[in-house]
N, C-alpha and C positions, 0 to 999 in steps of 0.2 A: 789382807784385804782381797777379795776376790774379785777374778775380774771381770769384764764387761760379759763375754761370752760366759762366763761361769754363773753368772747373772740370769741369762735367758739363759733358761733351760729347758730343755724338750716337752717338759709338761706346762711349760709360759707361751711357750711355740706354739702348743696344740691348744691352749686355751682362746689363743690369736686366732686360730683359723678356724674355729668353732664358728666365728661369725661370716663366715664367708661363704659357708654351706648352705645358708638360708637367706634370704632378704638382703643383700647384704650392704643395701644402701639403707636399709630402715635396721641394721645392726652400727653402721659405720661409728655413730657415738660411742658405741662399745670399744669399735678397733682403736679408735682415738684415745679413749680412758686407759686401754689395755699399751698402747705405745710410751702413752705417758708414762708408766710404771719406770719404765727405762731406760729416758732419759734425762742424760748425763749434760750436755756442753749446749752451751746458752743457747748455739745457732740450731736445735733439738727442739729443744723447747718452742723458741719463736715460732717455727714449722709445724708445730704441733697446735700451738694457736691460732696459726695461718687454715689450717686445715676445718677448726672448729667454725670458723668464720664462713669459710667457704659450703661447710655443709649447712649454717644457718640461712644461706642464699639462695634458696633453691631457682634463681633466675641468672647466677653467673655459671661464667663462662667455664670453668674452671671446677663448680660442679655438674655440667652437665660431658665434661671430658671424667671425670671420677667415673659417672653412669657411666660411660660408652663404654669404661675397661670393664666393668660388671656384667655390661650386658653383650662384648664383643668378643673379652680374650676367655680361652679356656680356664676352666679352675683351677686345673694343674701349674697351668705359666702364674696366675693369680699368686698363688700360694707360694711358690719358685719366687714370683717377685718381691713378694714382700719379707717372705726368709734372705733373699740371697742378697737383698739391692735397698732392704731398708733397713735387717737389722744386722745382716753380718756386715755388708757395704758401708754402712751407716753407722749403726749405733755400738756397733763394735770396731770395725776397721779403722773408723778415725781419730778414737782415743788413741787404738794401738799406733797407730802412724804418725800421731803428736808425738809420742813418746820414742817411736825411735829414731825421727828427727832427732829428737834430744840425746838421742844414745851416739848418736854415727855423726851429729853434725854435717848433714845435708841433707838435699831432697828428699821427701818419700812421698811419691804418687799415690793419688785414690784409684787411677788407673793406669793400666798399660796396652799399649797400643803396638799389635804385631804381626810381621806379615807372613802368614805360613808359605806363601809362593809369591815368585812374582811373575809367575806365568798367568797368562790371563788370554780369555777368548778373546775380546775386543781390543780397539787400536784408536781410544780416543785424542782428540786433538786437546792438547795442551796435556797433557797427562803427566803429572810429577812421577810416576811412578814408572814409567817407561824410561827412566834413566838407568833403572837397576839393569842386573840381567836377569833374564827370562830364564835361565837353568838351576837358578838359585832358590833354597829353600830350607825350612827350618824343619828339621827332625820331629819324630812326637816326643821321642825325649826330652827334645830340647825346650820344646811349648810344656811338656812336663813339668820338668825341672823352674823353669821362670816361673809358674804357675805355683808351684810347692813354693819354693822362695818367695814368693811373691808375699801369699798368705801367712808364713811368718812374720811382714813387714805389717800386717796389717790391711793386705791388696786383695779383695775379691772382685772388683773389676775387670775384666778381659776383654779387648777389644780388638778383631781381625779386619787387615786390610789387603793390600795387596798392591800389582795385580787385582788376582780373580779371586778371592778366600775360596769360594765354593767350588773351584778346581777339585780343592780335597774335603769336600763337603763329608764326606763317613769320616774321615779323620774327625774333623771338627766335632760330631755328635758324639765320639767317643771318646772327647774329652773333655764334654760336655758332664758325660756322662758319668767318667771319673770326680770331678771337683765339680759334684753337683750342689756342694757348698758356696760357690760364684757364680755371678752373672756375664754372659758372654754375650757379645753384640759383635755380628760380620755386616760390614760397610759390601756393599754388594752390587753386582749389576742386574741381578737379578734374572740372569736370561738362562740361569740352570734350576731355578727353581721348579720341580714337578709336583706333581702331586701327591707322591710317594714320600718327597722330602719336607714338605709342607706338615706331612703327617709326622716323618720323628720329627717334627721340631716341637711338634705339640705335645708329645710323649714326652720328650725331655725334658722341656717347661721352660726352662732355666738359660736357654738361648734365642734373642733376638735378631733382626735381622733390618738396617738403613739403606733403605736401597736407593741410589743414585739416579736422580732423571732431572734434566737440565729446564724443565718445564714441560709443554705439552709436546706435541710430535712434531712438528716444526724444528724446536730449537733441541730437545734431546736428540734427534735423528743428525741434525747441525754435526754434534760432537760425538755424535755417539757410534751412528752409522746408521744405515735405513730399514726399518723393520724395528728397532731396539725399544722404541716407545712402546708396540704391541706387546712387546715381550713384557716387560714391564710389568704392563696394566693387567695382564693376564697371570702373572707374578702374584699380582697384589690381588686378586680375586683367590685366587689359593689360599694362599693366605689365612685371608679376613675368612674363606670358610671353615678354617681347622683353630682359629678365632688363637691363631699365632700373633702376639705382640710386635709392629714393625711400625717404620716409619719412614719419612723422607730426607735422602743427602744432597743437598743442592750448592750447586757450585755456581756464585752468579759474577757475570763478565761483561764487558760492553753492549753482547747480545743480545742478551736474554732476560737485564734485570727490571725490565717494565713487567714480564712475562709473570716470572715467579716470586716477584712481589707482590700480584693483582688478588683482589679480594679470589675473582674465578679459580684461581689455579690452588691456592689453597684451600678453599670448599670443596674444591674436585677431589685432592689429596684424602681430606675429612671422609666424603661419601664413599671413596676408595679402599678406608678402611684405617688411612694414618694416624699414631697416635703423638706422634712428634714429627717434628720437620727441624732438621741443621742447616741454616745454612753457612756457607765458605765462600771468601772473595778469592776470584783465581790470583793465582801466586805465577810470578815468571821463573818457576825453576827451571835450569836445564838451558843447554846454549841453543835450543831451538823453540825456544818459549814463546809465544807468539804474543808480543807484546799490546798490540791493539786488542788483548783480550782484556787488559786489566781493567778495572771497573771506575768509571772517572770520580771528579770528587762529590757531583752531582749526585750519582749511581749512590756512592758508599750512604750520603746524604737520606737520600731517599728511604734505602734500606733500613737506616737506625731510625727514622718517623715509622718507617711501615710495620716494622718487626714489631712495636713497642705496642702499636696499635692493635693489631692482630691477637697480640700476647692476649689482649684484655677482654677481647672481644670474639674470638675462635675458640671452639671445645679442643684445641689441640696445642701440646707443648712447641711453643718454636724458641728456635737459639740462633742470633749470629754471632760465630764464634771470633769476629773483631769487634762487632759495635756493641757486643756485651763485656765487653770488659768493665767496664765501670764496674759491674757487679764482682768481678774476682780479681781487683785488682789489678787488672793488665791482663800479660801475656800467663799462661797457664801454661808451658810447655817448662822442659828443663829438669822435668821430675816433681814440680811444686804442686800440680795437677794428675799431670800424666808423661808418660814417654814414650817412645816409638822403637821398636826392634826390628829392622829391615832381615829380610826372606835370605839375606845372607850373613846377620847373626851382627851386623853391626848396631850397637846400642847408640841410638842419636837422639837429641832432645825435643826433636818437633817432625812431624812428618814431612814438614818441607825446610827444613835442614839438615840438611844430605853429609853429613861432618861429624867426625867419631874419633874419640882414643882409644876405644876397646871395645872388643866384639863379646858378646854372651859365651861363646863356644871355647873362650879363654877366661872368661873372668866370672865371680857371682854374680848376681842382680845386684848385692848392697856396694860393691867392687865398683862398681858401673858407676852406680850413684853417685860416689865418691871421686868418679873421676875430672880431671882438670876441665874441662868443656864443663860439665855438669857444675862443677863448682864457681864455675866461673855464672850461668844462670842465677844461682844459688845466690850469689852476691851480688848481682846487677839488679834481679826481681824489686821493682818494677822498672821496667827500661824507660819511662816517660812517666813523669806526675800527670798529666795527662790520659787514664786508662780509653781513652778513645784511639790511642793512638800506639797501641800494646804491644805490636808486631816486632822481634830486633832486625828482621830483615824490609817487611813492608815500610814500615813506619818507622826506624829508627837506624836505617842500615847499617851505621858508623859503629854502633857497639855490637853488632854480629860480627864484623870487621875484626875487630879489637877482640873480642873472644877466640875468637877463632884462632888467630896469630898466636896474644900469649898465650893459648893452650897447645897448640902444637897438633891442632885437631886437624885429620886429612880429608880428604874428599871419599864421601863413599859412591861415588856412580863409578864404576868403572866401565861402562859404556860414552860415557861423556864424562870425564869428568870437569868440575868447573872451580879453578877458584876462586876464592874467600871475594878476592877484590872485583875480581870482572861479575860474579852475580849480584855483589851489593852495588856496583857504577850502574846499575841498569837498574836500582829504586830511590836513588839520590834526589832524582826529579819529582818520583812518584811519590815519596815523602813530602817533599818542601811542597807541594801540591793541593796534598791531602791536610795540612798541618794546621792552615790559616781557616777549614770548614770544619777540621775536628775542633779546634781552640774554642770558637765560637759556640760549637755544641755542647761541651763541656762543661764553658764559664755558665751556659745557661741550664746546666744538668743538675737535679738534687744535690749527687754526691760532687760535683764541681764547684758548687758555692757551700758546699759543706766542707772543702777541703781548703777554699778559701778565707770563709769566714774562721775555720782552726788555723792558717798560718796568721790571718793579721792579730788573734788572740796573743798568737805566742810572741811575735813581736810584741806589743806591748808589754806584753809580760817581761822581758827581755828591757827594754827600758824602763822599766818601773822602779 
């Protein structure tokens, strides 16, 4: 039986992008008929449906973010994205990744998340990543080698943080360049972006770039430092002129979440050029985490109404990557999703779980996966029947706790290190907090009276 990639073949490829050359929102039924050819796994299909729906509307939201890619990003990234991020990403990578789940018996991420440095121009306030050291860094080998393996698993995903990724911003395009078979996205500050770099990004196609700003100049200047919002917005006009693929990473906290919640800030983002928006509730990593940042339970509240809203009714993809859990079952870290390689080669499960058995520069990628922390995800997932509340350290501290321990996992900050116990006593409260506003959201979410109305089934069925 041949397989998925042996399926799409170069001349199924080009027939794909045939339609992309001309019209290519009065071809799109074509791209739709031509994707269907290929797929495989039901949640393909539904997407594919979803898709047909969306072009018969020509008044949603959702086709009018299709246009903006047609008529925003270059043909090159076009073409890049829909080879790299829908069919190798997609319709090839995740059969492969079912199955070697099934081979290795663990995790296998659809992406991986890695920090080629963790030197960085700026010196924000609360920054998880300031725990690391700043002289530490990943080889191109080493981004190599993960990258080759990766793709073996199944992995055309790449995702750079930091630090600063764009420190080694010519590394990155040339290995971009190399496994132009993947899709690579740098989380970014944006303040090295020129015009020159703006341009190979658009040559390459095949890399993205989420650039980080805390809201408008007020509250990004707040964490970021002063001047950092211009930089930015001037970032993001490069950009959208070389009609490079990018979007927004926000991190929202006590301060700032009226801010970059507000219809304004996300219009501004649209007109700016954004084609997605992340957002992340700040996290107290780190013994100097500034606690009156965390976001209360009002805030998280607020965010899971506004996010939902916005989804439906802004031309722009947004994610919060806690109050969407509902949709992926919980927490996504641990390898089930993705995973994190820190700038000094430790393999950790979540970007802000700072805790490892083994480092990339001794072991393989599938090595990793395998290992006791990672396994220990592997068999927790999902840390609460409740996906609103997905975090094992925000929301759930006691079984971060408990992983940690019987794994024998150690702290990787070695600028600060912290453990297991003192960073989970400092979200015991934040949980019990948050617990009685998610429950509530929950019991009244689709998927929360769907998951209720399947347990009272079984019970009865159970006494029948």
């Amino acid at each position: 039986m041949k397989s998925a990639k042996q399926l799409i073949s170069t001349a199924a490829i080009k027939e794909g992008m045939k339609y992309l050359d001309k019209d290519p929102m009065g071809n799109f039924p074509k791209l739709i008929n031509w994707a269907e050819k290929f797929a495989v796994q039901d949640n393909h299909k539904k997407a594919i449906q979803t898709f047909r729906e969306i072009y018969a509307d020509p008044d949603n939201n959702w086709n009018h973010l299709i246009q903006r890619v047609f008529n925003e990003v270059n043909k090159n990234s076009q073409e890049k994205f829909i080879i790299n991020y829908i069919v190798n990403s997609g319709l090839v990578g995740l059969p492969l990744e079912a199955k070697m789940k099934k081979k290795y018996d663990c995790n296998i991420p659809w992406a991986i998340l890695m920090d080629p440095t963790a030197a960085c121009n700026l010196a924000c306030t609360g920054c998880w990543a300031a725990e690391y050291s700043k002289a530490s860094s990943l080889s191109n080998e080493t981004i190599d080698r993960i990258i080759t393996e990766g793709k073996e698993l199944g992995i055309y995903m790449y995702i750079f943080s930091g630090g600063e990724p764009l420190v080694r911003k010519n590394d990155l395009i040339k290995i971009a360049e190399k496994h132009n078979d993947c899709m690579f996205l740098s989380f970014t500050n944006a303040t090295l972006v020129d015009e020159e770099y703006a341009k190979e990004l658009a040559r390459v196609g095949n890399f993205m770039l989420a650039i980080s700003v805390e809201g408008f100049e007020e509250e990004t200047d707040m964490r970021r430092g002063k001047g950092t919002y211009k930089k930015v917005i001037k970032a993001m006009d490069l950009l959208k002129k070389y009609g490079v693929p990018f979007g927004f990473s926000t991190c929202y906290h006590s301060k700032n979440t009226e801010a970059i919640g507000s219809y304004e800030y996300v219009d501004y983002m649209v007109e700016k050029g954004c084609l997605f928006g992340w957002y992340f509730t700040y996290m107290p990593v780190g013994k100097d985490a500034v606690m009156d940042l965390l976001a209360t339970p009002e805030q998280r509240k607020f965010m899971y109404h506004r996010v939902r809203e916005m989804r439906e009714t802004k031309p722009i993809f947004l994610m919060d990557f806690w109050n969407d859990g509902e949709y992926v079952d919980g927490c996504i870290a641990g390898g089930k999703n993705y995973l994190h390689i820190n700038s000094n080669g430790d393999v950790e499960p979540c970007a802000f779980i700072h805790y490892s058995n083994v480092n990339i520069n001794d072991v393989s990628l599938i090595d990793a996966l395998k290992s006791p922390l990672f396994k220990e995800y592997n068999q927790g997932q999902p840390f609460n029947k409740n996906h609103l509340r997905p975090c094992p350290l925000l929301d759930n501290p006691e079984k971060l706790r408990g992983m940690v321990q019987r794994s024998g996992a150690h702290s990787t900050q070695p600028e600060d290190e912290e453990p297991v116990e003192e960073l989970t006593d400092k979200c015991y409260e934040v949980a019990k907090n948050w617990a009685k506003t998610a429950d509530e959201l929950w019991e009244n979410s689709p998927r929360g009276k769907a998951q209720k109305e399947k347990e009272e089934k079984e019970k009865e069925e159970q006494l029948a």
